[in-house]
N, CA, C and O atoms as a GROMACS GRO file, in nm:
protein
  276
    1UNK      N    1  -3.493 -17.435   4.841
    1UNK     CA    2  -3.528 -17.522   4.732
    1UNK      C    3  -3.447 -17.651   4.742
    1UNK      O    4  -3.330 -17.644   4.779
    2UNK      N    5  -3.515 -17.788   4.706
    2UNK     CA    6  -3.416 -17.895   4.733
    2UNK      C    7  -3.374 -17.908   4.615
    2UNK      O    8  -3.274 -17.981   4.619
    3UNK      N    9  -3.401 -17.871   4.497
    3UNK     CA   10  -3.345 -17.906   4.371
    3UNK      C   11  -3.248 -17.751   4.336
    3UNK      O   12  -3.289 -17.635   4.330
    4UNK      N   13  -3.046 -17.831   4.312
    4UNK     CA   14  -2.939 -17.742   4.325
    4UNK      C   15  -2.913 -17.768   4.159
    4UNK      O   16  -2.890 -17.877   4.107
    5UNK      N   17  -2.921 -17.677   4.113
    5UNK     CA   18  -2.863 -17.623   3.950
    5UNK      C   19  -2.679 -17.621   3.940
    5UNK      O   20  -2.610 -17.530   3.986
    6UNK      N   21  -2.631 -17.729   3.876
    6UNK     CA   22  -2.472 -17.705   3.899
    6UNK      C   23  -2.431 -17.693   3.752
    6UNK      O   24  -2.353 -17.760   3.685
    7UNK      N   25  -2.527 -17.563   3.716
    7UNK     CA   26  -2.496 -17.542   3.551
    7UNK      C   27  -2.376 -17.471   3.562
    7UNK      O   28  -2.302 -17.500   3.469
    8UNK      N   29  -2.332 -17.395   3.634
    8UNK     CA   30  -2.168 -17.328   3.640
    8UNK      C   31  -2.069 -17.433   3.665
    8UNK      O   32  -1.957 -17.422   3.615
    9UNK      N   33  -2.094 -17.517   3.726
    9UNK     CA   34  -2.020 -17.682   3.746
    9UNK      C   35  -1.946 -17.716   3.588
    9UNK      O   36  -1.832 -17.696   3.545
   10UNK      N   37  -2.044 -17.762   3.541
   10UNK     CA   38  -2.085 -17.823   3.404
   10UNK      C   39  -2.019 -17.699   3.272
   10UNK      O   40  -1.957 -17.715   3.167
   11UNK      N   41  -2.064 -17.596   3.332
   11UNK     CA   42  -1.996 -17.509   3.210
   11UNK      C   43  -1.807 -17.458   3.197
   11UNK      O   44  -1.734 -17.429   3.102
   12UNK      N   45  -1.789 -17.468   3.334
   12UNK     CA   46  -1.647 -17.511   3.409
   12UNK      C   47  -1.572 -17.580   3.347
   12UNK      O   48  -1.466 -17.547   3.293
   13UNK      N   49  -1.647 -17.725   3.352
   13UNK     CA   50  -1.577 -17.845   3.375
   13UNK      C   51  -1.582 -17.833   3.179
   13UNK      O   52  -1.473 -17.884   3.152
   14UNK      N   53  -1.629 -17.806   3.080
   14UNK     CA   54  -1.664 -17.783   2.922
   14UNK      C   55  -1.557 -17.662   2.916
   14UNK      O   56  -1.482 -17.678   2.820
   15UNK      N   57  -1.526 -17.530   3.000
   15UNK     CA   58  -1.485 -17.393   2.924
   15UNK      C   59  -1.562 -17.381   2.828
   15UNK      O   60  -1.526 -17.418   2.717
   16UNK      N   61  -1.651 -17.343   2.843
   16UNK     CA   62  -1.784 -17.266   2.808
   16UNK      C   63  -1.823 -17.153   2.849
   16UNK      O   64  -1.818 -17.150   2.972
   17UNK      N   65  -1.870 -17.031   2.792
   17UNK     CA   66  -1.875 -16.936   2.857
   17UNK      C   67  -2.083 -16.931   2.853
   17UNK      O   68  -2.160 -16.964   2.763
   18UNK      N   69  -2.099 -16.899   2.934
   18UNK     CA   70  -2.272 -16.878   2.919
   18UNK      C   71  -2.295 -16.804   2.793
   18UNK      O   72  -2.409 -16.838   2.760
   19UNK      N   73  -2.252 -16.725   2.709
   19UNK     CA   74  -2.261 -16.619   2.594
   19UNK      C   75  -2.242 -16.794   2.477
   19UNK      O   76  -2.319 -16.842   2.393
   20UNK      N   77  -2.180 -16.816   2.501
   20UNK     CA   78  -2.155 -16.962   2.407
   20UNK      C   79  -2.266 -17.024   2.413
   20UNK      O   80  -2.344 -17.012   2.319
   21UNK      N   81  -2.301 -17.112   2.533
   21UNK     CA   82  -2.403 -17.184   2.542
   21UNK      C   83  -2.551 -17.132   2.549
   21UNK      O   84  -2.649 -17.207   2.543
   22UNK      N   85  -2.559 -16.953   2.567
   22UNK     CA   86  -2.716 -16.932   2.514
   22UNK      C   87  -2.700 -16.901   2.356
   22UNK      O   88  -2.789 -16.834   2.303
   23UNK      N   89  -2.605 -16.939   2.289
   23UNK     CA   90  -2.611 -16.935   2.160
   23UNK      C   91  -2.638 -17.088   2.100
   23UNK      O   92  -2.728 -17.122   2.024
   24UNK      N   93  -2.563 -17.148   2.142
   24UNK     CA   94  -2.592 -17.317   2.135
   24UNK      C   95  -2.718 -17.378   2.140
   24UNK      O   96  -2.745 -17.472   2.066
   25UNK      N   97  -2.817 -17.319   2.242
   25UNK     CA   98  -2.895 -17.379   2.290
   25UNK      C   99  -3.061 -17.244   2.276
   25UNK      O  100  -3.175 -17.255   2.322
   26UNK      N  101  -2.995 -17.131   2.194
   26UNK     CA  102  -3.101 -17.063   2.185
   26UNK      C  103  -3.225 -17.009   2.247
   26UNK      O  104  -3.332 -16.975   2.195
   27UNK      N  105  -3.180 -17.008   2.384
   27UNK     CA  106  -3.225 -16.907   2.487
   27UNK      C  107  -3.146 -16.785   2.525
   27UNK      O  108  -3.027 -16.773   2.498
   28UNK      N  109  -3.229 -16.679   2.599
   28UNK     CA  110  -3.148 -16.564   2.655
   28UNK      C  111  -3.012 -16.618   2.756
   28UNK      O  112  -2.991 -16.726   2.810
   29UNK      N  113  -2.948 -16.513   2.754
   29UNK     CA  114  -2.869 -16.527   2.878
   29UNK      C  115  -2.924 -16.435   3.008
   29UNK      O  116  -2.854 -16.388   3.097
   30UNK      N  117  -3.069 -16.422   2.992
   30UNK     CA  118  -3.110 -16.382   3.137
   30UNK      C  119  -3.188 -16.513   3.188
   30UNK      O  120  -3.192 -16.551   3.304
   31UNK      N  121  -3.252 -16.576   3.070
   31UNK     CA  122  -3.275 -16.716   3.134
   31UNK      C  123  -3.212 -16.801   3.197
   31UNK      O  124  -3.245 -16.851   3.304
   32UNK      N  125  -3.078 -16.834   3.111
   32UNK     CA  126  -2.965 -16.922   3.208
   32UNK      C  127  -2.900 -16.872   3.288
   32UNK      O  128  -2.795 -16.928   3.319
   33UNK      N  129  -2.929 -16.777   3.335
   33UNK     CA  130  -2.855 -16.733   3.444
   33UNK      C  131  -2.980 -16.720   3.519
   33UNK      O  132  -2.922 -16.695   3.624
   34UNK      N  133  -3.083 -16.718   3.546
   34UNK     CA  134  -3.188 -16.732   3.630
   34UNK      C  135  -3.187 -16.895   3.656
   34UNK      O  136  -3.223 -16.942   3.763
   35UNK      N  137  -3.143 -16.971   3.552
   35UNK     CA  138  -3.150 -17.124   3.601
   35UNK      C  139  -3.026 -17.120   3.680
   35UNK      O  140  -3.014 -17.152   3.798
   36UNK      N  141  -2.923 -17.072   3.588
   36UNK     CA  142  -2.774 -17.094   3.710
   36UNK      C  143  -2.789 -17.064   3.830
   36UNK      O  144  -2.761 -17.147   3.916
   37UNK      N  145  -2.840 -16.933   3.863
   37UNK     CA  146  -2.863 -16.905   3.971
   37UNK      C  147  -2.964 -16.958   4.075
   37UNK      O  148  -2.992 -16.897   4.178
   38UNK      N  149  -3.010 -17.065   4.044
   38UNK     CA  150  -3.100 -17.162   4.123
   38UNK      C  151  -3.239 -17.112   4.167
   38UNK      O  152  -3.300 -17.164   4.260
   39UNK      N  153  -3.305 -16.968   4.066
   39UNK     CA  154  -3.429 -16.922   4.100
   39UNK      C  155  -3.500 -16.947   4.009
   39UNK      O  156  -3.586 -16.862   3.986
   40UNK      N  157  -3.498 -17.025   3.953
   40UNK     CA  158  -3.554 -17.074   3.798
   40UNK      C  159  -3.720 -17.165   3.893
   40UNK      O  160  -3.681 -17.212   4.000
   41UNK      N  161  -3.803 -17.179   3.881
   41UNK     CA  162  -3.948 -17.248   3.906
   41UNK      C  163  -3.926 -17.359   3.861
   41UNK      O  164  -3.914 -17.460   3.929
   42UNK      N  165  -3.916 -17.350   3.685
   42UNK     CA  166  -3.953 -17.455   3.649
   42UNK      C  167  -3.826 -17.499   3.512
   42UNK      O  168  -3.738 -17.413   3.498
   43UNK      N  169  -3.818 -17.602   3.433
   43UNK     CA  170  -3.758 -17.622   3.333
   43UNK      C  171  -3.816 -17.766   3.217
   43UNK      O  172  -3.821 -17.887   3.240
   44UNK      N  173  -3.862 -17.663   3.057
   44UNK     CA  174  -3.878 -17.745   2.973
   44UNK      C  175  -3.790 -17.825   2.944
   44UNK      O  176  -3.673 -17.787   2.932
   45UNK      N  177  -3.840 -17.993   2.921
   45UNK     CA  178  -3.755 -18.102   2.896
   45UNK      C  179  -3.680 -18.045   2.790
   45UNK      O  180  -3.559 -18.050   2.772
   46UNK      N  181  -3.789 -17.977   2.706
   46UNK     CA  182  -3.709 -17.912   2.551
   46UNK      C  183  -3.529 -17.872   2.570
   46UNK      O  184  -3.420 -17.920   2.538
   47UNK      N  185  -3.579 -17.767   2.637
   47UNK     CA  186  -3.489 -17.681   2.715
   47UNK      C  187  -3.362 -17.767   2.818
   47UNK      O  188  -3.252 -17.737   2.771
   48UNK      N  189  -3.349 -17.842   2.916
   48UNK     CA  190  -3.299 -17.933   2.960
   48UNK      C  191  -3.172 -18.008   2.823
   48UNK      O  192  -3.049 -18.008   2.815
   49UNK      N  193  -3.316 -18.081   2.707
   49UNK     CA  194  -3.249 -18.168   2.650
   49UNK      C  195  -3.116 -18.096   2.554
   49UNK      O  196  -3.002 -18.136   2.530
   50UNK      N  197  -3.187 -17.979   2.516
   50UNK     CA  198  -3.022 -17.850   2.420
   50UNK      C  199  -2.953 -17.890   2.481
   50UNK      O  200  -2.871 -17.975   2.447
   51UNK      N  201  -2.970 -17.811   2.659
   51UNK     CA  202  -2.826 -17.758   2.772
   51UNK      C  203  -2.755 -17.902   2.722
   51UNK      O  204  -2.661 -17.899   2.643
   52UNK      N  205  -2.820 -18.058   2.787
   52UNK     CA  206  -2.730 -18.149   2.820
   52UNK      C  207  -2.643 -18.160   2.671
   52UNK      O  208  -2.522 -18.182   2.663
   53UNK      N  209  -2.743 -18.136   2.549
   53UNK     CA  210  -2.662 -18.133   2.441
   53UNK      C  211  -2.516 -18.082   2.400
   53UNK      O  212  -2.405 -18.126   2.370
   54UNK      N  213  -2.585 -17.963   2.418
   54UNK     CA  214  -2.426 -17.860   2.414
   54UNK      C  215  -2.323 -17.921   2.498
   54UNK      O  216  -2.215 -17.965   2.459
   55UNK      N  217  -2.381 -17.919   2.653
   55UNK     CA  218  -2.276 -17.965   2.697
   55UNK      C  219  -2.212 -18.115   2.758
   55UNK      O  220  -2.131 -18.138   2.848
   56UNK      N  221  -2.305 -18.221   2.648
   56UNK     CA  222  -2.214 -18.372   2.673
   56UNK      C  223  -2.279 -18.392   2.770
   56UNK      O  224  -2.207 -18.463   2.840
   57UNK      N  225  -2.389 -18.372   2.831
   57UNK     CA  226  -2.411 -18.433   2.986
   57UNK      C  227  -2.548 -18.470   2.980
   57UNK      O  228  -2.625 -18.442   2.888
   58UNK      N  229  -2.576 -18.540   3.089
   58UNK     CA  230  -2.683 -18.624   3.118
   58UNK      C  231  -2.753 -18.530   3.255
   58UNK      O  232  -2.685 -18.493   3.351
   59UNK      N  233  -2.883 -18.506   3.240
   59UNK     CA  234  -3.013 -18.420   3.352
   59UNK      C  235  -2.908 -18.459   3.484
   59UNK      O  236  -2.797 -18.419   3.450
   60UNK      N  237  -2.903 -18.508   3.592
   60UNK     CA  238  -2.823 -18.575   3.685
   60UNK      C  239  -2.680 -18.505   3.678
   60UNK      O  240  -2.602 -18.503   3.774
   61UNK      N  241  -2.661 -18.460   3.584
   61UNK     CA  242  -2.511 -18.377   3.615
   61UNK      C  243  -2.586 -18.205   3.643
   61UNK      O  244  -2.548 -18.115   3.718
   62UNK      N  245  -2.680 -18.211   3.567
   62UNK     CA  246  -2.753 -18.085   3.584
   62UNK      C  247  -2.780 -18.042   3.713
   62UNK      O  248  -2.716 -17.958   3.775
   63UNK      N  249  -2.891 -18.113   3.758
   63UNK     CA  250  -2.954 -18.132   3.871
   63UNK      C  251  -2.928 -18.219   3.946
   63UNK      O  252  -2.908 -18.336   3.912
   64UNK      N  253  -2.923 -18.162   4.092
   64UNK     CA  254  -2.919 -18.234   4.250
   64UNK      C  255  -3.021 -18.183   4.328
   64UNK      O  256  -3.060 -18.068   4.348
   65UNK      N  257  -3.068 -18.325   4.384
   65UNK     CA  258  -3.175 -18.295   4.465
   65UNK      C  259  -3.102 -18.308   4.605
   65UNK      O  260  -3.043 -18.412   4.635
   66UNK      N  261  -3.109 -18.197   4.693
   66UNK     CA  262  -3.070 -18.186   4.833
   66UNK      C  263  -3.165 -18.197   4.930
   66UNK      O  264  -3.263 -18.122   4.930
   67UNK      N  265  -3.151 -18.269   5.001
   67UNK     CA  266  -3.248 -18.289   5.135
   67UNK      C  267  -3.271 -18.173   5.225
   67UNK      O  268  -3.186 -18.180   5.313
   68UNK      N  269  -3.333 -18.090   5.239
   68UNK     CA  270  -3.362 -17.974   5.363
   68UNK      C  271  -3.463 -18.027   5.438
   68UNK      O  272  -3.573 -18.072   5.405
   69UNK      N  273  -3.374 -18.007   5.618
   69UNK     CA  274  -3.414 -18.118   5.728
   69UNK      C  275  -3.425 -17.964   5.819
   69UNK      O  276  -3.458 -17.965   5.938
   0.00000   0.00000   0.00000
């Protein structure tokens, strides 16, 4: 996949625990951890706009797009 999820980055860099932020942001914690874990398909802006909420950040800290050559 060229698009890298650095939601453990981001929750790190906050001390945040995922149990915190699927409370914050009112999804499961089998969802964000299917996004953490970079097997996620797809992601609602909805969804996106909570995470960056909770955690102070802008899509671009979220997501990296990696080149596979």
């Amino acid at each position: 996949m060229d698009i890298v999820v650095n939601l453990d980055v981001m929750l790190a860099k906050r001390k945040m625990s995922m149990t915190e932020l699927s409370e914050k942001v009112g999804i499961t914690l089998a969802n964000l951890s299917i996004l953490k874990t970079g097997k996620a398909k797809a992601i609602r802006f909805s969804t996106l706009s909570a995470i960056c909420e909770a955690l102070n950040c802008q899509p671009g800290d979220l997501l990296e797009y990696r080149s596979v050559k």
